[in-house]
Structures are given as structure tokens and as C-alpha cells.
C-alpha positions in Angstrom: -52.7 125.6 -1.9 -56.4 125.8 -1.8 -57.4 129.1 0.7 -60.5 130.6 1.5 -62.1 132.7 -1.5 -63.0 136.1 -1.5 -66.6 136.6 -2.3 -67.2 132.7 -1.0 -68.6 132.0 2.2 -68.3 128.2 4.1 -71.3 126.4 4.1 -71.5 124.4 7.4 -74.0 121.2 6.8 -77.3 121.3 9.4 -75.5 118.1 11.0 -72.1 120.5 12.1 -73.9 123.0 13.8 -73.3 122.9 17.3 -76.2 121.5 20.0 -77.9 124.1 21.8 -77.2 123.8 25.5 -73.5 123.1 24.3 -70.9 123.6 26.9 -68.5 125.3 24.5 -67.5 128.8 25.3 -64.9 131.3 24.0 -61.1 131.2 25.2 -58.4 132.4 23.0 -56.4 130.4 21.0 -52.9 129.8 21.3 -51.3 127.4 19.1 -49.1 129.4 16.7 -47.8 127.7 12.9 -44.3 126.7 14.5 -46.4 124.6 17.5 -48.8 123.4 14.8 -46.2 122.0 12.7 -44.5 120.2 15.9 -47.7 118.9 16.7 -47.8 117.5 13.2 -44.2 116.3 12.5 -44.4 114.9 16.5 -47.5 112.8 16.4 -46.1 111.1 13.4 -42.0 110.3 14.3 -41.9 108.5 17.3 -41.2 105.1 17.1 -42.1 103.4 14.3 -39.2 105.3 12.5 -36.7 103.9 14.0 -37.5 100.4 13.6 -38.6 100.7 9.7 -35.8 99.6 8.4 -36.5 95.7 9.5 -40.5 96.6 9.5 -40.0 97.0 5.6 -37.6 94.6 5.0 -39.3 92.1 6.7 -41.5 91.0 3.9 -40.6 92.7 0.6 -37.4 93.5 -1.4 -36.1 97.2 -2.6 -38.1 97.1 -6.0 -41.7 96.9 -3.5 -40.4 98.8 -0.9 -39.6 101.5 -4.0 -43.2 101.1 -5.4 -45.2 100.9 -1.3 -43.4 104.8 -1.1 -45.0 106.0 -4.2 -47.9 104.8 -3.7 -48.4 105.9 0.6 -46.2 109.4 -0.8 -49.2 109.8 -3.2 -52.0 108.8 -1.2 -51.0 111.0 2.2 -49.9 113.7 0.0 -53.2 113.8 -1.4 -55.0 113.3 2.3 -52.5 116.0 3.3 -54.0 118.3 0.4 -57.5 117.0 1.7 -57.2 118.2 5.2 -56.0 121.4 4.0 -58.9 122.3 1.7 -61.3 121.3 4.4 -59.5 123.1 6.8 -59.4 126.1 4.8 -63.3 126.0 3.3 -64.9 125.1 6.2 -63.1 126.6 8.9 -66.3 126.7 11.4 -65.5 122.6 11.7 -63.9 122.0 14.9 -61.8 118.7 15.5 -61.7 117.3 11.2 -62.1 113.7 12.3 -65.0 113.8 13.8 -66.5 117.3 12.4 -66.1 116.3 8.7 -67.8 112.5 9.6 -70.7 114.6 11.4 -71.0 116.9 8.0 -70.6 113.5 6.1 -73.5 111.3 7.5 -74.6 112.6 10.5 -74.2 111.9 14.3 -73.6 108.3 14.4 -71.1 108.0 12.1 -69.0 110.9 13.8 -69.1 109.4 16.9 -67.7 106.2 15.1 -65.0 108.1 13.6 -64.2 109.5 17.2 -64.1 106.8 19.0 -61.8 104.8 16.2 -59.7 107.6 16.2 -59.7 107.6 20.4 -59.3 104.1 20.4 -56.0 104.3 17.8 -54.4 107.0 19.5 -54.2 105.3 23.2 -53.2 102.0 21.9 -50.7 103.3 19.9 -49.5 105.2 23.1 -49.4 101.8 24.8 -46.9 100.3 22.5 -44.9 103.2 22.4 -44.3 102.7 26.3 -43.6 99.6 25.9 -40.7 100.2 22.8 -39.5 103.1 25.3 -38.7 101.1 27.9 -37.5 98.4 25.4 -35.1 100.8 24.4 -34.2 102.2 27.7 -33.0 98.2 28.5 -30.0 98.6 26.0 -28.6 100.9 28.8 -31.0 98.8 32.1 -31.3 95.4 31.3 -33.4 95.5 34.0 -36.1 96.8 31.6 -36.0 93.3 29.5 -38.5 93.7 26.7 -40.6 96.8 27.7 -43.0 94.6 29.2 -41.7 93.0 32.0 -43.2 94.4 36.0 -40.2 96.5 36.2 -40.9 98.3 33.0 -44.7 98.8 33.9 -43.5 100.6 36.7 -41.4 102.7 34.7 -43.8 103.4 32.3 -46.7 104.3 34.5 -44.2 106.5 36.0 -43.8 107.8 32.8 -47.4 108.2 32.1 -48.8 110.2 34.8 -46.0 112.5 34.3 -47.0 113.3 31.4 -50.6 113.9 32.4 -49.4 116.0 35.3 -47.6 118.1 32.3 -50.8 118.3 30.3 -53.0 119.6 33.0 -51.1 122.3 33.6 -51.8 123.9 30.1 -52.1 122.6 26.7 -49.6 125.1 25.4 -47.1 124.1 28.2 -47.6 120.7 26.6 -47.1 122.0 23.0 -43.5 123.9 23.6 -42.4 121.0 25.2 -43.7 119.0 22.3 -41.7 121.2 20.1 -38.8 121.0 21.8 -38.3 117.1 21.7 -39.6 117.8 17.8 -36.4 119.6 16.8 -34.3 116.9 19.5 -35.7 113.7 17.8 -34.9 114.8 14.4 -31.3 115.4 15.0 -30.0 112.1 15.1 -32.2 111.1 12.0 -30.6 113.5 10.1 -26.8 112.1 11.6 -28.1 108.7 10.5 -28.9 109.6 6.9 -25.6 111.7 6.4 -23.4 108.4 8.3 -25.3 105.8 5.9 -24.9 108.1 2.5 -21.4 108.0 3.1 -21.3 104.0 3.5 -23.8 103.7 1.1 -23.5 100.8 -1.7 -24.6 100.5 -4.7 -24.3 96.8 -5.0 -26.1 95.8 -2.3 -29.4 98.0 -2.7 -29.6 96.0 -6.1 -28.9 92.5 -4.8 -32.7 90.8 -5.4 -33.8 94.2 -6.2 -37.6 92.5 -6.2 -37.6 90.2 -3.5 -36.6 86.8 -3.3 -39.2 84.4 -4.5 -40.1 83.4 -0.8 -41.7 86.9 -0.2 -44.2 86.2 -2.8 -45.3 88.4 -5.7 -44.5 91.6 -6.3 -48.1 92.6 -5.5 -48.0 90.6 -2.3 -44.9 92.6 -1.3 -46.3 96.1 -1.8 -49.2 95.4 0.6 -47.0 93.7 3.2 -45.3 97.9 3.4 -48.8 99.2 3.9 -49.9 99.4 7.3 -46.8 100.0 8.0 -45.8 102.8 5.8 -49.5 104.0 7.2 -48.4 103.6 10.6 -45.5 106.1 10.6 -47.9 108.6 9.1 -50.9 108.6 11.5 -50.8 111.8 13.2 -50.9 113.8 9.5 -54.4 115.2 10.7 -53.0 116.6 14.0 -53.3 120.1 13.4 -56.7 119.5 12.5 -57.6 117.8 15.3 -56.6 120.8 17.1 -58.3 123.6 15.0 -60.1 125.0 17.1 -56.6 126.1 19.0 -55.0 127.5 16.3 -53.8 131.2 16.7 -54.7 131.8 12.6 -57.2 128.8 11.1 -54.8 129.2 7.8 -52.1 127.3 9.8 -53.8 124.4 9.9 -54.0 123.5 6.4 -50.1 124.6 6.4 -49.0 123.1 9.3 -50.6 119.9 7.6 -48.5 120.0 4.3 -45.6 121.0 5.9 -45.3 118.4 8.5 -46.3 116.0 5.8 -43.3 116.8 3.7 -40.5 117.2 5.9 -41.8 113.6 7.5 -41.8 112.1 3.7 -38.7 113.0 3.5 -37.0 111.7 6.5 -39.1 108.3 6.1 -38.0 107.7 2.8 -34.3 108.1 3.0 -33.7 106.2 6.3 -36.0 103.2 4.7 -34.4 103.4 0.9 -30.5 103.9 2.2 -30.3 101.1 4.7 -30.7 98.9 1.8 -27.8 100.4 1.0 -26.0 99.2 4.0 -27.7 95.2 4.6 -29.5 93.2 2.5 -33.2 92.5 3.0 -32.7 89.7 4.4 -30.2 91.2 6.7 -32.4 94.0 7.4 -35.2 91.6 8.2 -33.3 89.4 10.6 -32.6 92.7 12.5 -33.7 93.2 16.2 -35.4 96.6 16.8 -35.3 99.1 16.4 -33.4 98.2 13.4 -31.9 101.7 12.6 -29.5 100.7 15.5 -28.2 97.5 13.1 -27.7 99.7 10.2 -25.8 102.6 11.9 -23.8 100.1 13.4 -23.2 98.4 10.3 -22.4 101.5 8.8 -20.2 103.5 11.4 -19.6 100.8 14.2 -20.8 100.0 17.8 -21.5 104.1 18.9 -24.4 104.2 16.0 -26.3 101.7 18.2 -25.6 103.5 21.1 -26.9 107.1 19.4 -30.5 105.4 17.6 -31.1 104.2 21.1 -31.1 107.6 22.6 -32.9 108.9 19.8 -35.1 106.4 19.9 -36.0 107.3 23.8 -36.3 110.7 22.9 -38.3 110.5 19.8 -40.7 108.4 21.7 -40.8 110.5 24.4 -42.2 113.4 22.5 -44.5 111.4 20.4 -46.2 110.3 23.6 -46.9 114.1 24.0 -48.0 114.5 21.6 -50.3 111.5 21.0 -51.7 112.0 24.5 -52.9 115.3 23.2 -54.4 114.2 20.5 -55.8 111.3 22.3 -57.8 113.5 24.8 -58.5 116.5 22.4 -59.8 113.7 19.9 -63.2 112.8 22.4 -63.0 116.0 24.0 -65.1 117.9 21.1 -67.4 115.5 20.9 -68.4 115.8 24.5 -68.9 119.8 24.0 -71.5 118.8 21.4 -72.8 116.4 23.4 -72.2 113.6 20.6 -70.2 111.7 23.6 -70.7 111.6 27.3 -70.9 115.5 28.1 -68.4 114.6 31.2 -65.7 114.5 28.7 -66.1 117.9 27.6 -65.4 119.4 31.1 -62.0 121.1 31.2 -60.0 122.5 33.9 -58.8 126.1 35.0 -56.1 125.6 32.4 -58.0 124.9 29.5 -56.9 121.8 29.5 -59.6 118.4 28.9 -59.0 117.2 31.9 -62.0 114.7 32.1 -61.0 113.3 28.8 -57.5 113.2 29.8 -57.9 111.2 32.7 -60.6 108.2 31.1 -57.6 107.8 28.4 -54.4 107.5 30.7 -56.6 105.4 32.5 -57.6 103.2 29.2 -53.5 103.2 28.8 -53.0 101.9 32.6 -55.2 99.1 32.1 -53.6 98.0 28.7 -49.5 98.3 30.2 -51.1 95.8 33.0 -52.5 93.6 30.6 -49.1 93.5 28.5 -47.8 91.8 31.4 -50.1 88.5 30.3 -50.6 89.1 26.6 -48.4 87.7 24.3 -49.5 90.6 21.6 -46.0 91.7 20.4 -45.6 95.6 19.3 -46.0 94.8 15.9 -49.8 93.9 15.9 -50.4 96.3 18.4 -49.3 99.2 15.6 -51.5 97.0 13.4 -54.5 97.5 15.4 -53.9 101.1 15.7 -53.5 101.7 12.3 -57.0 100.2 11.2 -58.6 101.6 13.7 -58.1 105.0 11.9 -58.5 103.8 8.5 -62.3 104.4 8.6 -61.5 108.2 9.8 -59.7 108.7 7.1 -62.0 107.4 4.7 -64.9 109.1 6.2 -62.5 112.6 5.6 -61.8 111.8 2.1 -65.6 111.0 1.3 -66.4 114.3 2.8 -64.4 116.0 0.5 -65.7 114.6 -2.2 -68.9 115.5 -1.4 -68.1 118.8 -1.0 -66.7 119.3 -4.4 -69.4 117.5 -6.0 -71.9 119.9 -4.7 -69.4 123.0 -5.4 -69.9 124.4 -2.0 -68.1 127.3 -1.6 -66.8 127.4 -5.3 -69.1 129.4 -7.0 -67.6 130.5 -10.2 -64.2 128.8 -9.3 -65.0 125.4 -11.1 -61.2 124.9 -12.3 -60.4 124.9 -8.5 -63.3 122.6 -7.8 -62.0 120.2 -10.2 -58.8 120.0 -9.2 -59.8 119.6 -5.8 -62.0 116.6 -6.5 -59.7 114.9 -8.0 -57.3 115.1 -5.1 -60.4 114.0 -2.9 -60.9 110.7 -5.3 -57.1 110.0 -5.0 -57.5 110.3 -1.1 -60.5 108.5 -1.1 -59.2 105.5 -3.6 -56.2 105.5 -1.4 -58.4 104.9 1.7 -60.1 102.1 0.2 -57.1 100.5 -0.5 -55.8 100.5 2.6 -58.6 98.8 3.7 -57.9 96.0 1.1 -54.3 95.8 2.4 -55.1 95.5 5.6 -56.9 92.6 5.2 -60.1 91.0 7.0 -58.4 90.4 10.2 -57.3 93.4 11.9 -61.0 95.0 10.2 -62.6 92.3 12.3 -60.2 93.0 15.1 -61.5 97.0 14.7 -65.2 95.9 15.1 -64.9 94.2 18.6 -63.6 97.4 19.6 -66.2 99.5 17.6 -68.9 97.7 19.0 -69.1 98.9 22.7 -69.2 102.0 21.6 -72.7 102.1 20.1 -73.1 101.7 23.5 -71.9 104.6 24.7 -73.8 106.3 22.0 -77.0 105.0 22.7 -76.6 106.2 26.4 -75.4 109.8 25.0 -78.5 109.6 23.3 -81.1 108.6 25.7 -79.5 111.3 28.5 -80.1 114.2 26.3 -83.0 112.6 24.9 -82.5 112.4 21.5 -83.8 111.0 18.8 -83.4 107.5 18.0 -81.2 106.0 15.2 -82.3 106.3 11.7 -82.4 103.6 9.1 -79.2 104.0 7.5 -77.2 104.4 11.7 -79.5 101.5 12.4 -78.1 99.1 9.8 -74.4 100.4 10.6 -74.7 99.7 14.3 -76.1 96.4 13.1 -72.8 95.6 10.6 -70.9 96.5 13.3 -72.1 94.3 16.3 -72.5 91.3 13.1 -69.0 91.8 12.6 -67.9 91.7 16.1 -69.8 88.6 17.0 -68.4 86.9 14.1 -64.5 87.9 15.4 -65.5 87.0 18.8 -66.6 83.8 17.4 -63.0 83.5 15.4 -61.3 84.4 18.3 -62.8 81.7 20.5 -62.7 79.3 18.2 -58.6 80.2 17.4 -59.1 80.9 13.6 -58.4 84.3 14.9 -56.0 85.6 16.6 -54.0 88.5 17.3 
């Protein structure tokens, strides 16, 4: 794919330079292609895997379900491709979700991206605690839903453990991230051999496009979106941790790579359990659903083996997203973009500061999941529009990159070709948005909103300069669009 060219030299935009007085000081990097890739391939299978089967199913047929993989295959592949090139071009950008929003349009709207990201990746981590223990019930009733006191327990236990783990090292944290990696794909790769073999033919074309209660065809294929997005987030892992990389090349592999094999997997254990049930048999499954089908397929042990799979899998991807999580406002902080108490790391590298406000954000929400009736599917839901804007902002950034021809002087074939992939990522961006749909966008902006907050005070401690025009108007979009969902909510034409 796209590397860096000889002769070429990255352009870093005025707005990506660092701020003097910046805390940030040399340490030697340590995250080699093999931990990369884990990251990669761990941030994005944890749980939402193992129930896609019913996720899918739920509201569209085989023919949508079909057409939803082309079109998220295409789109990630070309974010994937987008990441790369960035990584590879402008390899003086720390941390791409926020770095390549700073490049983009400035301060502001980095700190946005940031905190969206932030905000995704602890919430997510919060439902995966509570489908962990969900799981863990099939074997300790005690456990009930995931969401029950005893289960809190458990999962705070569960928590701080894993915070413990992370302060002792972030490449402690990454081998043992690689290790449940290679563990959680095992039994995915038992469940797709298993269903091949009970695979029919007959029933993956029963109502091949839905039956006319799912609605249109149309109205099917954006049903699968958020979440076909969902079990993706976590593509721009390696990016996120860049600036840890033992050889800045591996991040732009470790991105493909992780993307593919995760296709790959996704794909066959959501296409060959049609195989096995019919939609609606799929969609009347409880989760994780990849228990149903294995059961269906090979008897009562295939529930027993997703289940432990499932505990693993989510295991690791709590790792992994806790890392991410931390690492995610912990750059900001070293350019003083956030609070610069963030950016403060302990004596093993580790962002401890960072570490603690966000397993702290995480205990608060498994309390409140005690009293909230917000099941685990719209808490993946809010997660995954949280990060839509990220992305976006990453695939606009890209495309203005090529546009310009920075760092493609007399290589306008490669230019081309890589702004076209930055249109597809940034079409496929947009769209996502459309899927999504106003309510979990006007969901995103109550969450958006305090931030500004937080930014202003960033801003007036290091006295900086106020807001221009165009971060003026955004901040006032955003606070419009959160008094207008707090208005929805409170009224109850809104809810979650």
C-alpha cells in the first residue's frame, strides 16, 4: 500500500505542531507489528461478534444482510486504506483521531473528535461488562442479566483489575492483549468449520429479501449499519497508539491486516448462521446468538463453548478498549488541547491520570445500570455514533491532503488513487450518519456539549486565544442540538 516516498518529505499543518511548554518527552517505543495487530484485531472482536447473528437478523433478511457487508466491507476497507496513508505520509501525527481533526480544522474540532472518541470507547466498555457478566450467568445464575448488584460487584472487580494490569506497563497490557487475541479467535474459527458442515442451502434462501414486515429493501440495509459499524470500531487502534510503535510503517499494516482477518471472521459467522435458522429464527434468538446457532448446528456443548468464548473474547476486548480509552485523551493532554493533568504518566509509562478519570467514568455508568432501563443494544448504539464524527473528520483530512498533493510531488497517479479512496471513506462516513438516524446524533450532542466546557477551561488556564468564528458557530450547533434533545427527552419524544 501507500509508503512513505523517497525524495518526499511529510508536511505537518501549523495546527499539528506540538505547544511549546508541552509535557511530551522521549521514551522508546515498544509496540512491535504482532502487538499492533492484536491491538487491532482485539479492540474490534469482543462482544458484538458473538451476538451478530440475532443483531443482523433482527431486522433484515439474507438478501440485505448480503448487500449491508458490501457496502461496511467497502467503506472500512477504504477507512482502513485511509488510516494507512495518513499514517504512512504524515508520520509526525501522534494519536490519528485527534492529530488528523487538529491538521483538519484546528483545536476545537480535535478536542471534539477526542472527546467523542473518549466518550465511545468507555461506554462501550460499560456494556461489555455488563454482556460479560451476562454470559458468565449461563454458568452463575447468580449473575442474572449482567446488571443486577451481584454482577456490579463482579464487574468492578473486574475493572480495577484491569487498571491495576495497565499501570504496571502498557506493554504488559499489550502481550496480555495478544494472548486473549489468539484465545478468542479459536472458538470462532470451531464455530465456522461446525456450521459449514450443517450448513443448508434451503434455508439461507427461504425469504432471501426479508419478509414484507421488515420493510423495504433499503430500510433493511440501514437497520445492519450501526451494527455492522459497531463490530468494526477499534480499526484505527494502531493509530491511536502511533506514537508507541517500534517502526511507524506498522501502523498502516497492522491497520489492514487486522481489518482483513476481522472481515473475514464477521462475514462468515453472520452469512452461515442463515444457513442453520431462519431470520426469523435467528431474530427470536437470546444472546449472544452464536450460542443458538452452534447449538442448532452441533447440539447443547456449542452453547456451552460460545459462552466461554464469549467471556474470553470480552475479556480481552476490555483490554484492549481500556487502552485505547486512556491513550485516546491522554495525547491531547501532552499538547495541552485537554486538561494538562491527563497527560501525566507514571514510572511505567503508563497514562495513569487518564486511566483513572476513565475507569472512574466506567464505575459510575455500571452503578447507574442498576436503575436504567437502557438495554445493551442502545448502549452499542450510542457508542457507535459517538465515533462517527471521528471518522468523518479522518476521512475529510485525507481528502484534503490529496487535494493539496502534499507530499506527492510528481507522484500524481498515487495522489489520485489515493483521493479516491479518501472520497469513498468520506461518502461512507456520511452515510453512516444518515443511517444512524437523528436520534442517537441528538443523543451524541448532550454528551458533546459539556465538553466545550472543558475546552473552554483548557483554554482560559493556558491562556489561549478565544474561539474563532467558524469553533464559535460549532460550539453553538452543538449546545442547540443538545438543548433541543434535552427538550425531547423531557418531553418523552425521545428516548433511549
Amino acid at each position: 500500500m501507500a509508503t512513505h516516498l523517497q525524495g518526499t518529505q511529510p508536511i505537518v499543518p501549523p495546527a499539528a505542531q506540538p505547544v511549546a511548554g508541552s509535557l511530551r518527552k522521549v521514551e522508546p517505543k515498544r509496540l512491535s507489528l504482532s502487538l499492533l495487530i492484536a491491538l487491532v484485531v482485539g479492540s474490534m472482536i469482543g462482544s458484538g461478534i458473538f451476538s451478530l447473528p440475532q443483531n443482523m437478523a433482527a431486522s433484515a433478511g439474507a438478501g440485505a444482510i448480503l448487500i449491508g457487508w458490501v457496502i461496511t466491507g467497502v467503506g472500512m476497507l477504504s477507512l482502513a486504506l485511509v488510516y494507512q496513508t495518513l499514517s504512512n505520509r504524515q508520520p509526525a501525527l501522534d494519536n490519528g483521531v485527534f492529530a488528523y481533526a487538529r491538521a483538519l480544522g484546528g483545536e476545537y474540532l480535535s478536542f471534539n473528535s477526542a472527546w467523542g472518541y473518549w466518550i465511545s470507547a468507555w461506554i462501550g466498555n460499560v456494556s461489555y461488562l455488563v454482556i460479560l457478566f451476562a454470559a458468565l450467568s449461563y454458568f452463575f445464575p447468580v449473575f442474572g442479566e449482567g446488571n443486577n448488584k451481584a454482577a456490579i460487584v463482579g464487574a468492578s472487580v473486574v475493572l480495577w483489575s484491569l487498571h491495576w494490569m495497565i499501570l504496571k506497563g502498557l506493554r504488559t497490557a499489550a502481550r496480555a492483549n495478544a494472548l486473549t487475541t489468539v484465545a478468542k479467535i479459536v472458538p470462532l474459527l470451531l464455530f465456522i468449520g461446525l456450521v459449514i458442515a450443517a450448513f443448508q442451502r434451503e434455508t439461507f434462501t427461504v425469504d432471501f429479501w426479508g419478509s414484507p414486515a421488515l420493510g423495504s429493501t433499503l430500510d433493511q440495509v440501514k437497520s445492519t449499519m450501526l451494527v455492522t459499524v459497531w463490530v468494526f470500531i477499534g480499526i484505527e487502534g494502531a493509530n491511536v497508539f502511533s506514537a508507541r510503535a517500534a517502526e511507524r510503517v506498522n501502523v498502516g499494516r497492522a491497520t489492514v491486516i487486522g481489518f482483513v482477518i476481522t472481515l473475514l471472521l464477521l462475514i462468515a459467522v453472520s452469512l452461515l448462521s442463515l444457513g442453520i435458522l431462519k431470520q426469523p429464527e435467528l431474530a427470536a434468538l437470546k444472546n449472544p446468538s452464536m450460542a443458538g446457532v452452534l447449538q442448532a448446528a452441533a447440539g447443547p456443548w456449542g452453547a456451552v463453548l460460545i459462552s466461554i468464548g464469549l467471556i474470553v473474547s470480552v475479556g480481552g476486548a476490555l483490554l484492549a478498549w481500556t487502552l485505547l480509552a486512556a491513550e485516546s485523551v491522554f495525547t491531547p493532554a501532552k499538547e495541552k488541547v485537554m486538561p494538562v493533568a491527563l497527560g501525566v504518566e507514571n514510572t511505567q509509562g503508563a497514562p495513569a491520570n487518564a486511566l483513572w478519570l476513565t475507569n472512574g467514568c466506567i464505575q459510575l455508568f455500571l452503578l447507574l445500570t442498576l436503575y436504567s432501563s437502557a438495554s445493551y443494544l442502545a448502549l452499542i448504539s450510542l457508542a457507535t455514533s459517538m465515533i462517527l464524527l471521528p471518522y468523518l473528520f479522518s476521512g475529510l483530512y485525507a481528502l484534503k491532503l490529496t487535494w493539496k498533493g502534499d507530499t506527492y510531488a510528481g507522484h500524481r497517479g498515487l495522489q489520485l488513487r489515493d483521493m479516491a479512496i479518501a472520497v469513498v471513506a468520506t461518502l461512507y462516513c456520511v452515510w453512516l450518519l444518515y443511517a444512524a438516524g437523528p436520534k442517537y446524533m441528538l443523543l451524541s450532542a448532550l454528551l458533546y456539549a459539556p465538553g466545550s466546557l472543558i475546552y473552554l477551561g483548557t483554554l482560559r488556564a493556558r491562556q489561549g486565544l478565544p474561539l474563532s468564528g467558524p469553533e464559535t458557530g460549532l460550539l453553538i450547533i452543538i449546545w442547540a442540538a443538545a438543548a433541543y434533545a434535552g427538550w425531547m427527552l423531557w418531553s418523552g419524544t425521545l428516548t433511549m
